[in-house]
N, CA and C atoms of all chains as a GROMACS GRO file, in nm:
protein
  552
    1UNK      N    1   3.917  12.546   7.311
    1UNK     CA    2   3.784  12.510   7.259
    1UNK      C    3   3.737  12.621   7.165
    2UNK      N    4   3.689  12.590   7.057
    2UNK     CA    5   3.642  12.697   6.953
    2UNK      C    6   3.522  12.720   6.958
    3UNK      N    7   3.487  12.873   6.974
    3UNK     CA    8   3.352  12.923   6.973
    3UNK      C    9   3.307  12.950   6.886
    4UNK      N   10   3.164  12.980   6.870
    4UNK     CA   11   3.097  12.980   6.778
    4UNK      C   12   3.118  13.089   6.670
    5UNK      N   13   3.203  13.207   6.638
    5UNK     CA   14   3.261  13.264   6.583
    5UNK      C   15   3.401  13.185   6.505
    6UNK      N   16   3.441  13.116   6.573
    6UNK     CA   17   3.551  13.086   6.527
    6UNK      C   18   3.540  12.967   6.368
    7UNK      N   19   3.506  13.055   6.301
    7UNK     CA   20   3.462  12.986   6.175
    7UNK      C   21   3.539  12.893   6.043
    8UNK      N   22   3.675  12.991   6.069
    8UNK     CA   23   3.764  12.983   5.906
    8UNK      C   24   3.783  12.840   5.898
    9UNK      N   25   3.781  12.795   5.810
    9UNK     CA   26   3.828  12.666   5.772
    9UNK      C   27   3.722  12.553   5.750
   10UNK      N   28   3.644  12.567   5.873
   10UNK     CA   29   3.517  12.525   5.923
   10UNK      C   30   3.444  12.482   5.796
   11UNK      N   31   3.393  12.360   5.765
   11UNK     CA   32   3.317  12.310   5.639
   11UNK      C   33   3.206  12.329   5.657
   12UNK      N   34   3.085  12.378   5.566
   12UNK     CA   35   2.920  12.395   5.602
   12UNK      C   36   2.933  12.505   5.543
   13UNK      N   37   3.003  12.633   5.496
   13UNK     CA   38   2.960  12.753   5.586
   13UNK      C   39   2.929  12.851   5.404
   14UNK      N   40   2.975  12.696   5.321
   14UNK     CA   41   2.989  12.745   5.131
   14UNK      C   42   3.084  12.901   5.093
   15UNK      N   43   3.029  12.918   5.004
   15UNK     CA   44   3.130  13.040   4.917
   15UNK      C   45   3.070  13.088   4.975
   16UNK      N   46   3.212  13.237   4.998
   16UNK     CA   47   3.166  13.355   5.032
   16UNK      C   48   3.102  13.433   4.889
   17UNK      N   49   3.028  13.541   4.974
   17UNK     CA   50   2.960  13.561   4.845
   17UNK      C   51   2.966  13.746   4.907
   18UNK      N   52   3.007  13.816   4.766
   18UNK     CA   53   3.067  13.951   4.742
   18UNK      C   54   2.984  14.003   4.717
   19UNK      N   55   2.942  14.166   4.772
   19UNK     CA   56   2.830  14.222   4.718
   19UNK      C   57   2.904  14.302   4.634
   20UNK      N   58   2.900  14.347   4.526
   20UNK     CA   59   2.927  14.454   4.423
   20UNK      C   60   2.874  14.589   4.463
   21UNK      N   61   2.997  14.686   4.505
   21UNK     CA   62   3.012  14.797   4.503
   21UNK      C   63   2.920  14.790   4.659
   22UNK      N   64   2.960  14.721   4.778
   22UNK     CA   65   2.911  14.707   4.871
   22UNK      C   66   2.917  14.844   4.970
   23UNK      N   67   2.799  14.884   5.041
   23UNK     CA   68   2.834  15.016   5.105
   23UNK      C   69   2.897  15.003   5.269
   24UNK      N   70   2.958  15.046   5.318
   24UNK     CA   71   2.994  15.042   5.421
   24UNK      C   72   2.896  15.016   5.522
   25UNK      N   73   2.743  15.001   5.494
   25UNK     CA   74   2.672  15.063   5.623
   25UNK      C   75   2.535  15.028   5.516
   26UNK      N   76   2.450  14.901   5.520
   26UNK     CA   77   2.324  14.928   5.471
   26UNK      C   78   2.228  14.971   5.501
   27UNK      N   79   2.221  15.033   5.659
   27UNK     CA   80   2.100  15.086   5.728
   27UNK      C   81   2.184  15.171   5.784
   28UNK      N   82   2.062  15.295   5.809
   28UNK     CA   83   2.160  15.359   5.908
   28UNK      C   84   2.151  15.302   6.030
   29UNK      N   85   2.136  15.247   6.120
   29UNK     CA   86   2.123  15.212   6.276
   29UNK      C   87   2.243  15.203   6.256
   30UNK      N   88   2.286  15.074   6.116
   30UNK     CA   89   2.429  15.017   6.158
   30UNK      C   90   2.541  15.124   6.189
   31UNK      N   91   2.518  15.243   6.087
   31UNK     CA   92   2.614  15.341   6.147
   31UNK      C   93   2.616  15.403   6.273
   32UNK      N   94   2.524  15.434   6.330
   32UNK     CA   95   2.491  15.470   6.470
   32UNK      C   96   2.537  15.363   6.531
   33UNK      N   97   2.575  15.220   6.496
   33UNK     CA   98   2.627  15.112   6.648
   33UNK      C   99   2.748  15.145   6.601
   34UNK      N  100   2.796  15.188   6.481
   34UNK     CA  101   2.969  15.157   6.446
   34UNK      C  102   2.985  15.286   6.555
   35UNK      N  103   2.947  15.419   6.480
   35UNK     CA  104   2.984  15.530   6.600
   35UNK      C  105   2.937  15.552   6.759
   36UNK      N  106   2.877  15.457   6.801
   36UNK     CA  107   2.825  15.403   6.950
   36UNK      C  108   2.924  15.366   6.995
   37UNK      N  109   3.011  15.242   6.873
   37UNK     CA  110   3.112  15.189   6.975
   37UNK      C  111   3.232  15.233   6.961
   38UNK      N  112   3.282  15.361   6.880
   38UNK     CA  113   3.362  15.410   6.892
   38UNK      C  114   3.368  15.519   6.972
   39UNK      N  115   3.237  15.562   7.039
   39UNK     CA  116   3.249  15.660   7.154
   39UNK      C  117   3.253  15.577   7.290
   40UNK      N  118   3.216  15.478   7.282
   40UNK     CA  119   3.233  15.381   7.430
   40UNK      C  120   3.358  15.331   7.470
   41UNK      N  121   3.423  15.304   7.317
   41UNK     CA  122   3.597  15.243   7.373
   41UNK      C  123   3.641  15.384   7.368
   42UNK      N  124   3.644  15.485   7.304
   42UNK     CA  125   3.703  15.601   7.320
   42UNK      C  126   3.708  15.676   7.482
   43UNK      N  127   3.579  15.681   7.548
   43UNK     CA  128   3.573  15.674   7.661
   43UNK      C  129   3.596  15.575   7.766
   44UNK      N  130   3.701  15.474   7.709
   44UNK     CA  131   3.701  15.389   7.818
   44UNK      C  132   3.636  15.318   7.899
   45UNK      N  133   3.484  15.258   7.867
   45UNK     CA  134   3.371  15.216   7.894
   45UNK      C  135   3.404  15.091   7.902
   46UNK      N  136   3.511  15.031   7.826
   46UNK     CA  137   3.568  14.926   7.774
   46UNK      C  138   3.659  14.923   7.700
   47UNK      N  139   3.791  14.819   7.621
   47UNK     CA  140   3.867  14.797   7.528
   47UNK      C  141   3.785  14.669   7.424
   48UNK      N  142   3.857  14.728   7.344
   48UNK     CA  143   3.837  14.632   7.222
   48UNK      C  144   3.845  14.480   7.240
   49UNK      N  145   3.936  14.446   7.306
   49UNK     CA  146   3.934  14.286   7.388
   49UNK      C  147   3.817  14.261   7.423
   50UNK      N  148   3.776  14.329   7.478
   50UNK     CA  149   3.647  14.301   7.589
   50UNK      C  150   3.544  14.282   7.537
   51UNK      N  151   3.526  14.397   7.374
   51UNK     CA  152   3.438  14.399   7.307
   51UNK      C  153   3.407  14.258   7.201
   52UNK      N  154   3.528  14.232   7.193
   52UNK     CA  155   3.544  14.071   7.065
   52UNK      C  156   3.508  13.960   7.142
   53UNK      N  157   3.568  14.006   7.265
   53UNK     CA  158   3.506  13.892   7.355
   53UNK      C  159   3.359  13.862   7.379
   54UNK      N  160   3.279  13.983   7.425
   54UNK     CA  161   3.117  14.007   7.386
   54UNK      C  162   3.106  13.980   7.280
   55UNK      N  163   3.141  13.949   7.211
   55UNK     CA  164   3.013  13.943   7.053
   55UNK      C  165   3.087  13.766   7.000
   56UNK      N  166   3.170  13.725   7.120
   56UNK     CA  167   3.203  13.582   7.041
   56UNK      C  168   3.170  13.494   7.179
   57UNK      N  169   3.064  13.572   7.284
   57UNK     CA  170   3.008  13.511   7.400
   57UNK      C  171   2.896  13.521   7.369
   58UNK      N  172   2.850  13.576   7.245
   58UNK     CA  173   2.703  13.547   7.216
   58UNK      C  174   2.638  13.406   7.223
   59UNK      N  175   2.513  13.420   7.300
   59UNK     CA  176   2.487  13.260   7.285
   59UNK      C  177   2.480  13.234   7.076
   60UNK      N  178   2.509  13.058   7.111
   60UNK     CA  179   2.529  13.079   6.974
   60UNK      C  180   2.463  13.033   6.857
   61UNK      N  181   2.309  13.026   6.872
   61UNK     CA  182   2.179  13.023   6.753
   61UNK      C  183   2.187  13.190   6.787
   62UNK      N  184   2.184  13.275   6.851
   62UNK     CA  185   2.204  13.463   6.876
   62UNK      C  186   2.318  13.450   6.765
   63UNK      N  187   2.394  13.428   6.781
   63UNK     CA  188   2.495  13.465   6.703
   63UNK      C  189   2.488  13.438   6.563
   64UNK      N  190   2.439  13.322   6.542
   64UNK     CA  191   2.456  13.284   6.388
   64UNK      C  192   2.292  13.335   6.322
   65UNK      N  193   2.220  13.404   6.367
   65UNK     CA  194   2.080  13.410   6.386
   65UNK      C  195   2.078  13.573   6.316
   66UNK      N  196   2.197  13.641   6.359
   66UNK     CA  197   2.245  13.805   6.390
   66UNK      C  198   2.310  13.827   6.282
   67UNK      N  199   2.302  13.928   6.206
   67UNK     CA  200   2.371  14.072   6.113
   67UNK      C  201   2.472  14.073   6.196
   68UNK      N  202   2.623  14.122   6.109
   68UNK     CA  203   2.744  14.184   6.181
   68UNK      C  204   2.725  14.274   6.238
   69UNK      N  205   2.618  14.371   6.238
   69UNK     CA  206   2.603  14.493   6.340
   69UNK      C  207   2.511  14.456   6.442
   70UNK      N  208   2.423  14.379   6.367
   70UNK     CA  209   2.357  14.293   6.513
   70UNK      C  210   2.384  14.282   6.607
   71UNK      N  211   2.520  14.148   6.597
   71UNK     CA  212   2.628  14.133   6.711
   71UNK      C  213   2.675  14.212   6.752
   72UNK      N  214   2.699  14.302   6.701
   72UNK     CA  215   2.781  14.418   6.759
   72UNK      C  216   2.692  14.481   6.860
   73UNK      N  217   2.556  14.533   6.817
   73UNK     CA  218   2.482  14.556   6.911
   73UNK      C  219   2.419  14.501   7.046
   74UNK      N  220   2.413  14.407   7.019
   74UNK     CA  221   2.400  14.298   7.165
   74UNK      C  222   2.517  14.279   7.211
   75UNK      N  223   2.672  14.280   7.159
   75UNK     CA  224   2.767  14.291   7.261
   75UNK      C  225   2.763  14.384   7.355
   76UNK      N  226   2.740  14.543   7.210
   76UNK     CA  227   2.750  14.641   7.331
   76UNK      C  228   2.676  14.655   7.460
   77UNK      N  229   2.542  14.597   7.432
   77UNK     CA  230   2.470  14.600   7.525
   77UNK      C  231   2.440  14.515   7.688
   78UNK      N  232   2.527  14.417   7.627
   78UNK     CA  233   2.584  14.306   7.716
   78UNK      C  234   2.683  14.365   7.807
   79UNK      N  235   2.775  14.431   7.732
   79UNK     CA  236   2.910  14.502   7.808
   79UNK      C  237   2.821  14.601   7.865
   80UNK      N  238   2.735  14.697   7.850
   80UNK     CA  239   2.697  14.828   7.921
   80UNK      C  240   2.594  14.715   8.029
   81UNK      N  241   2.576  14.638   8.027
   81UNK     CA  242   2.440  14.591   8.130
   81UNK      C  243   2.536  14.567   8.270
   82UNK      N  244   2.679  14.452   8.195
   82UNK     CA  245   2.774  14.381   8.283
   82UNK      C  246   2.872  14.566   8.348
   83UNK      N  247   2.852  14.656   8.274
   83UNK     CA  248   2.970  14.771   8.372
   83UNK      C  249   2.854  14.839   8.430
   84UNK      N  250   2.763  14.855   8.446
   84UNK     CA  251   2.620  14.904   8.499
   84UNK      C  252   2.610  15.044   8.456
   85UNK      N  253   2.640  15.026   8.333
   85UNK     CA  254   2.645  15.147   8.257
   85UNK      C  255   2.519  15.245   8.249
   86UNK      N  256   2.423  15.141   8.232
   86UNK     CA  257   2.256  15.198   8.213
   86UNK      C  258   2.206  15.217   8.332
   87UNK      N  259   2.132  15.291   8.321
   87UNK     CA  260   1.972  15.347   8.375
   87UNK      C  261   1.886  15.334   8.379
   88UNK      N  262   1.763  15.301   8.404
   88UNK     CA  263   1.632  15.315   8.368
   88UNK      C  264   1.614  15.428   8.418
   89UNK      N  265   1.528  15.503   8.283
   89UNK     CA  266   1.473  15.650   8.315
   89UNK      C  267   1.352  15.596   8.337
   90UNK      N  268   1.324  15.719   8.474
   90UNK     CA  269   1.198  15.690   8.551
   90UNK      C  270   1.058  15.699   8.482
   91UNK      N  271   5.875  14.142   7.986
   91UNK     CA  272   5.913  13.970   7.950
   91UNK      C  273   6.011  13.967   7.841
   92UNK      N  274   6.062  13.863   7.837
   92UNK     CA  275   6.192  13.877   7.728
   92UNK      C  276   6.130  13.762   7.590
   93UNK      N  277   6.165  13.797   7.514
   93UNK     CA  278   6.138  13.667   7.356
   93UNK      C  279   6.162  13.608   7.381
   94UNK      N  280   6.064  13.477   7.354
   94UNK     CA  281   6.178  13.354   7.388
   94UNK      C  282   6.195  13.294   7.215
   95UNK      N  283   6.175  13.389   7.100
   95UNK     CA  284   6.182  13.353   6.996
   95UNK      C  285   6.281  13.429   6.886
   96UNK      N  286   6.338  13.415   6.798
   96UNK     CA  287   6.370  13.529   6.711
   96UNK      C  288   6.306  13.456   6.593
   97UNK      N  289   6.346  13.593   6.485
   97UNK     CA  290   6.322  13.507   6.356
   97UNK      C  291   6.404  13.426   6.258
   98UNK      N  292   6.299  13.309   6.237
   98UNK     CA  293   6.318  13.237   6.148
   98UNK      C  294   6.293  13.100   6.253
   99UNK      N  295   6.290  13.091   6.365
   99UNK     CA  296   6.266  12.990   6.483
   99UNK      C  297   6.103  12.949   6.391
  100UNK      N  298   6.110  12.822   6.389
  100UNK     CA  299   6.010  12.697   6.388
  100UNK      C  300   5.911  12.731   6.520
  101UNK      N  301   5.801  12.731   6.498
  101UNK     CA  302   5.712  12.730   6.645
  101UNK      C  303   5.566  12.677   6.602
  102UNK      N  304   5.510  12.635   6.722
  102UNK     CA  305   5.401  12.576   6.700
  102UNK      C  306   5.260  12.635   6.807
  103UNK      N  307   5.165  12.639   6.789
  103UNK     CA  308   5.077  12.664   6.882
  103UNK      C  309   4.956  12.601   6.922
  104UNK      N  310   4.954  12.535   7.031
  104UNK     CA  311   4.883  12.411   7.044
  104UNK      C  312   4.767  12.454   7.086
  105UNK      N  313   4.741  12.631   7.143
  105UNK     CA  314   4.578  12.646   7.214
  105UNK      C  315   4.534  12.608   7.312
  106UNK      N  316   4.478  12.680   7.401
  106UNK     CA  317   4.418  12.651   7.527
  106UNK      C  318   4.268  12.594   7.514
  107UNK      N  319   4.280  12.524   7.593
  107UNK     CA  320   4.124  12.452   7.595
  107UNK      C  321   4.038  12.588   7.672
  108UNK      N  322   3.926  12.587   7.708
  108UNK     CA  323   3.862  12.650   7.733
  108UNK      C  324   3.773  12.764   7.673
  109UNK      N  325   3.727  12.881   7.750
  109UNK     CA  326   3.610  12.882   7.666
  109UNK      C  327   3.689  13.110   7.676
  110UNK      N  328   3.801  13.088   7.765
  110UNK     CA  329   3.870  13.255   7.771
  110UNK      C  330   3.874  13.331   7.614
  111UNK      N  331   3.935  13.435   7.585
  111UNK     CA  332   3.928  13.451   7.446
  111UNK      C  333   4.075  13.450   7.403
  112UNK      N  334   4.056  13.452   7.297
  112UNK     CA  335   4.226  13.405   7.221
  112UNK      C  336   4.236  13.485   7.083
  113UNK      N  337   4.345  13.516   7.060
  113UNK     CA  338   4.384  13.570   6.920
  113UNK      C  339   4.418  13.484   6.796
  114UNK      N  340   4.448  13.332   6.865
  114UNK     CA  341   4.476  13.230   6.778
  114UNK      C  342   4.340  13.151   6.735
  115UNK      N  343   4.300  13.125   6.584
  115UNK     CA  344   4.206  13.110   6.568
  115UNK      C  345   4.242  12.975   6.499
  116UNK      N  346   4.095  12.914   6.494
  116UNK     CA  347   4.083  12.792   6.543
  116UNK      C  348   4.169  12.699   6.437
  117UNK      N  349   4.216  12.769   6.304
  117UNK     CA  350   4.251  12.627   6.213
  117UNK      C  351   4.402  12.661   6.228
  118UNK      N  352   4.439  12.763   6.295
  118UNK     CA  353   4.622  12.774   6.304
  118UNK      C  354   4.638  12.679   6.444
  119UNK      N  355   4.573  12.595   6.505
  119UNK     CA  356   4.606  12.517   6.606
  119UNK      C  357   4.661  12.406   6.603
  120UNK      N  358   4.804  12.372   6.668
  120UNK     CA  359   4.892  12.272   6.608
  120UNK      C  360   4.936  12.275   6.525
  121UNK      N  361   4.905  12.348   6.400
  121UNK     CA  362   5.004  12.413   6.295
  121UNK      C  363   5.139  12.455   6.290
  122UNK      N  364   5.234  12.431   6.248
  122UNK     CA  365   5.374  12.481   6.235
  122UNK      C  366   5.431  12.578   6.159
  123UNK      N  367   5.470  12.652   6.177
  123UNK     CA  368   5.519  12.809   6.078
  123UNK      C  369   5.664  12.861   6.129
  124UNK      N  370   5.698  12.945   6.071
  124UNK     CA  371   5.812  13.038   6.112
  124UNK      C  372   5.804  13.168   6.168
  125UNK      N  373   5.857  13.204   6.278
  125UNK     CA  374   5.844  13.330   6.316
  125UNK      C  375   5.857  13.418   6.207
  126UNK      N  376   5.858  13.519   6.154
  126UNK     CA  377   5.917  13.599   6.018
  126UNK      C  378   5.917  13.727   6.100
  127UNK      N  379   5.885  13.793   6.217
  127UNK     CA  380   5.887  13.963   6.254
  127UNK      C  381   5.883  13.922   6.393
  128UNK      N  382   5.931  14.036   6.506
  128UNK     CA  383   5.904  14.078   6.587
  128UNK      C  384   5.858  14.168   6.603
  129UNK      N  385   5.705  14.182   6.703
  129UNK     CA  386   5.669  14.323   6.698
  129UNK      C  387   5.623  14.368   6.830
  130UNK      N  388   5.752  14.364   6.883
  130UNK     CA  389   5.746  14.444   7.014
  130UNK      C  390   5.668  14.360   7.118
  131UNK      N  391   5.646  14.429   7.236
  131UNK     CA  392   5.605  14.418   7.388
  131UNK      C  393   5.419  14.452   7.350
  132UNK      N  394   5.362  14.396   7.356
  132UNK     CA  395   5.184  14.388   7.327
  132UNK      C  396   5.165  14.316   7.497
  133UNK      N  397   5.020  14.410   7.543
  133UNK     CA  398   4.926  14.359   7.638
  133UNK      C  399   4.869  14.238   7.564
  134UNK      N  400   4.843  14.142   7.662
  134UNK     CA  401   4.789  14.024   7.594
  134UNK      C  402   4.637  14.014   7.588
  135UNK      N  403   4.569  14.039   7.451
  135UNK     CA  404   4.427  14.044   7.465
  135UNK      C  405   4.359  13.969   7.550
  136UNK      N  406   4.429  13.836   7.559
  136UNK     CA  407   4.321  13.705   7.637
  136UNK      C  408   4.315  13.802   7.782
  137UNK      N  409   4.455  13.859   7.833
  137UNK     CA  410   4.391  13.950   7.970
  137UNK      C  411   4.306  14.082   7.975
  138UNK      N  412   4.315  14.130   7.839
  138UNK     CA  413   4.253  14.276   7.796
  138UNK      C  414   4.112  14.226   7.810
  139UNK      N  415   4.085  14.120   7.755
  139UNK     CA  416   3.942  14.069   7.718
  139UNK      C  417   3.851  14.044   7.821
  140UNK      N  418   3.880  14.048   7.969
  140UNK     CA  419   3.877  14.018   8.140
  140UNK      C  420   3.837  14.139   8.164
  141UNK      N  421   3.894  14.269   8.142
  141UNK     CA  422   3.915  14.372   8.188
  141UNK      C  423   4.032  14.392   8.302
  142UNK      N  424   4.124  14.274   8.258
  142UNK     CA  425   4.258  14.245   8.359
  142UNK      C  426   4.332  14.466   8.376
  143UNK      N  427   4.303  14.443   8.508
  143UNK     CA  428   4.392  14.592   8.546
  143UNK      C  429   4.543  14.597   8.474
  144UNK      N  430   4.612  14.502   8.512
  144UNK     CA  431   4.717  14.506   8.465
  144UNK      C  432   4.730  14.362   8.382
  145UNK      N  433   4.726  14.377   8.255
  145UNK     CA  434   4.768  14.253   8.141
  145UNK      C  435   4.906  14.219   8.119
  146UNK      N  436   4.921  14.112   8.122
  146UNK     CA  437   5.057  14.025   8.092
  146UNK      C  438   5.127  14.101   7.971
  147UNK      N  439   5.191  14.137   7.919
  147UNK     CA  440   5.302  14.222   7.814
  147UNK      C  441   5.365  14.126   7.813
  148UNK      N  442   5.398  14.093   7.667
  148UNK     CA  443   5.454  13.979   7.560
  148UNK      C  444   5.491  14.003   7.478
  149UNK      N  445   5.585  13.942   7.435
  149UNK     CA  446   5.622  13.968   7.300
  149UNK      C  447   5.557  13.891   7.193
  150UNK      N  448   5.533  14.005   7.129
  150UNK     CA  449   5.454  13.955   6.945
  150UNK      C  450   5.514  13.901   6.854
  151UNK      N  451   5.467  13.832   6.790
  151UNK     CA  452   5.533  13.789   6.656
  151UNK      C  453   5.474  13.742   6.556
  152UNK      N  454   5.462  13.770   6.431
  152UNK     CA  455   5.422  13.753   6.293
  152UNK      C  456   5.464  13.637   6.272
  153UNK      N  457   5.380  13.503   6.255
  153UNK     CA  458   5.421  13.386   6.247
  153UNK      C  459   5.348  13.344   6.083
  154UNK      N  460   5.427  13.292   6.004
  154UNK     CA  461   5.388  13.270   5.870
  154UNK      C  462   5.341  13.103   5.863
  155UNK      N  463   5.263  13.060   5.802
  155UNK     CA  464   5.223  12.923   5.799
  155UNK      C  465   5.244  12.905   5.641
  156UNK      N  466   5.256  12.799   5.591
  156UNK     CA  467   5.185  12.748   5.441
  156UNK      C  468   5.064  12.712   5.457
  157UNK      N  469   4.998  12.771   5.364
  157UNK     CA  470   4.869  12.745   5.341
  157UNK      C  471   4.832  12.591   5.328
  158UNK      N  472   4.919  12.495   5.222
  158UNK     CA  473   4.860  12.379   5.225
  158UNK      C  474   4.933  12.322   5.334
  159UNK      N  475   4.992  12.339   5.445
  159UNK     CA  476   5.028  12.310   5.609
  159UNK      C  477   4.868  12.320   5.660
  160UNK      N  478   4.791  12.390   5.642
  160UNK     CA  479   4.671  12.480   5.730
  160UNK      C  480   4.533  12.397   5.661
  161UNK      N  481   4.492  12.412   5.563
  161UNK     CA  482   4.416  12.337   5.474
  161UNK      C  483   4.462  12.215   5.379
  162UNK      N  484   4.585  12.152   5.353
  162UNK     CA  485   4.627  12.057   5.269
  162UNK      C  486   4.572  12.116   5.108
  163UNK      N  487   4.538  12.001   5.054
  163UNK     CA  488   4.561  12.044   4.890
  163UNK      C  489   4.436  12.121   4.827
  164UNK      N  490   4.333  12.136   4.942
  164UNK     CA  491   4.252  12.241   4.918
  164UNK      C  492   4.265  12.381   4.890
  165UNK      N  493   4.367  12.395   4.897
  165UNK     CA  494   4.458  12.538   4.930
  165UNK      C  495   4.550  12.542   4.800
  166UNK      N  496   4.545  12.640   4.739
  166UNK     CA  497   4.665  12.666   4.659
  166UNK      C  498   4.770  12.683   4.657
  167UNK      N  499   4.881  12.620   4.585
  167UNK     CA  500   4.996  12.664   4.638
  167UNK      C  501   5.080  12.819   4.640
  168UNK      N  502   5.115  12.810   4.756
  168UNK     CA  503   5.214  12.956   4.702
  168UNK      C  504   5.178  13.060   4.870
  169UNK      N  505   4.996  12.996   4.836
  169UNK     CA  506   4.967  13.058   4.977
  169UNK      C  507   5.000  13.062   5.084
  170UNK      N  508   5.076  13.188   5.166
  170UNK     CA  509   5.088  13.199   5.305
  170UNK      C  510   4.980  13.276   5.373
  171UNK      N  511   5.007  13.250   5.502
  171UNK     CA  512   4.906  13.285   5.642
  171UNK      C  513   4.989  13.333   5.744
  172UNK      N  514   4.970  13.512   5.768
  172UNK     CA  515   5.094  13.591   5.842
  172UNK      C  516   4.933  13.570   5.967
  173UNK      N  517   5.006  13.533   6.124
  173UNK     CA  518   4.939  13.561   6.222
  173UNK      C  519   5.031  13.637   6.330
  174UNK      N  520   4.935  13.701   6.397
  174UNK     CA  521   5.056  13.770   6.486
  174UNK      C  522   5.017  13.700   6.616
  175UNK      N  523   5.086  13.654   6.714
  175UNK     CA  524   5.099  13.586   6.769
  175UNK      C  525   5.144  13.582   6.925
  176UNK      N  526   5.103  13.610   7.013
  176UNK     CA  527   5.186  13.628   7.151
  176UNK      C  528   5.285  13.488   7.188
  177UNK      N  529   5.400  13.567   7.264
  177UNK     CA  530   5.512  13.438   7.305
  177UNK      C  531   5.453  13.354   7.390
  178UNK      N  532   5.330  13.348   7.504
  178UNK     CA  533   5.270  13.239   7.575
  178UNK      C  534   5.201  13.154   7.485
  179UNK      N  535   5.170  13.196   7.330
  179UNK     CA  536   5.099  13.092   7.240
  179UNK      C  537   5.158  12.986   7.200
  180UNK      N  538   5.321  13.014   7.197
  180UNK     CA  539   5.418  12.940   7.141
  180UNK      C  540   5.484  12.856   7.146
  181UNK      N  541   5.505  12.767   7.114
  181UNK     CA  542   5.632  12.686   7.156
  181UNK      C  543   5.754  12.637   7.076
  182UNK      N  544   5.865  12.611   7.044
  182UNK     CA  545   5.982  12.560   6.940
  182UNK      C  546   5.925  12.411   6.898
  183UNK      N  547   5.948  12.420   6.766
  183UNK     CA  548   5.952  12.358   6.728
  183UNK      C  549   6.000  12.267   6.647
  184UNK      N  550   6.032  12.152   6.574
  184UNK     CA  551   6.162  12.107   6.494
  184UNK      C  552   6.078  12.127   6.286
   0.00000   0.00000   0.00000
């Protein structure tokens, strides 16, 4: 069964459209989730499986609703809620 | 686990129903291609993706499609589609 990520081919979705001289990173937050989640799989918090899997278990108006770092961010946060990663500070 | 493929073997991949995660994406399903590479013994993401302790190890393979196989005449010719592929995705095909 194909999830809501699973897009290619998929009719609706029109031309892709190229940004010219596009930057890696248009906000910084987004860089802070890219290097978030390279210190979380680095530490073994999780694998990368786990992580594609979170962000293509997004519910899916969340998903299509969401920025690519978006998703990324609510995966991670999904995965740290599901390994009981967090805290609440008192 | 041993190959059950080499290259140049015909194979097809029909996809699991359900909602687990997969490396095969959605328009290479039922599609027909040729193995073209082997690449070794790979953990299988669909168990990585679980947090499976110990994941199934498979053998990989670079499976080439034609593009107008995948999309028909929407597709230009000439175009191929390299997927890499685990041996439980697979099956022979004619």
């Amino acid at each position: 069964m194909s999830g809501v990520h699973d897009v290619g081919g998929k009719p609706g979705y029109g031309v892709i459209e190229r940004e010219a001289n596009e930057p890696p990173f248009h906000h910084e937050w987004e860089l802070r989730v890219f290097a978030l989640n390279r210190t979380l799989l680095a530490a073994g918090v999780y694998n990368l499986d786990e992580f594609r899997r979170a962000v293509e278990r997004l519910p899916e108006e969340v998903y299509e609703r969401a920025s690519y770092y978006e998703r990324w961010l609510l995966a991670i946060e999904e995965l740290l809620r599901k390994k009981s990663a967090l805290k609440a500070l008192p | 686990m041993s190959a059950r493929f080499v290259v140049g073997d015909r194979v097809t991949a029909p996809g699991l129903d359900g909602s687990g995660h997969t490396r095969l994406p959605g328009y290479l399903r039922d599609r027909r291609g040729i193995v073209i590479a082997l690449r070794g013994s790979v953990p299988l993401a669909d168990d990585r993706a679980e947090g499976a302790a110990s994941p199934r190890i498979e053998a990989l393979y670079t499976v080439a499609f034609e593009g107008r196989d995948v999309w028909g005449d929407a597709c230009e010719p000439g175009v191929s589609v390299h997927a890499d592929l685990w041996d439980s995705y697979l099956e022979k095909t004619t």
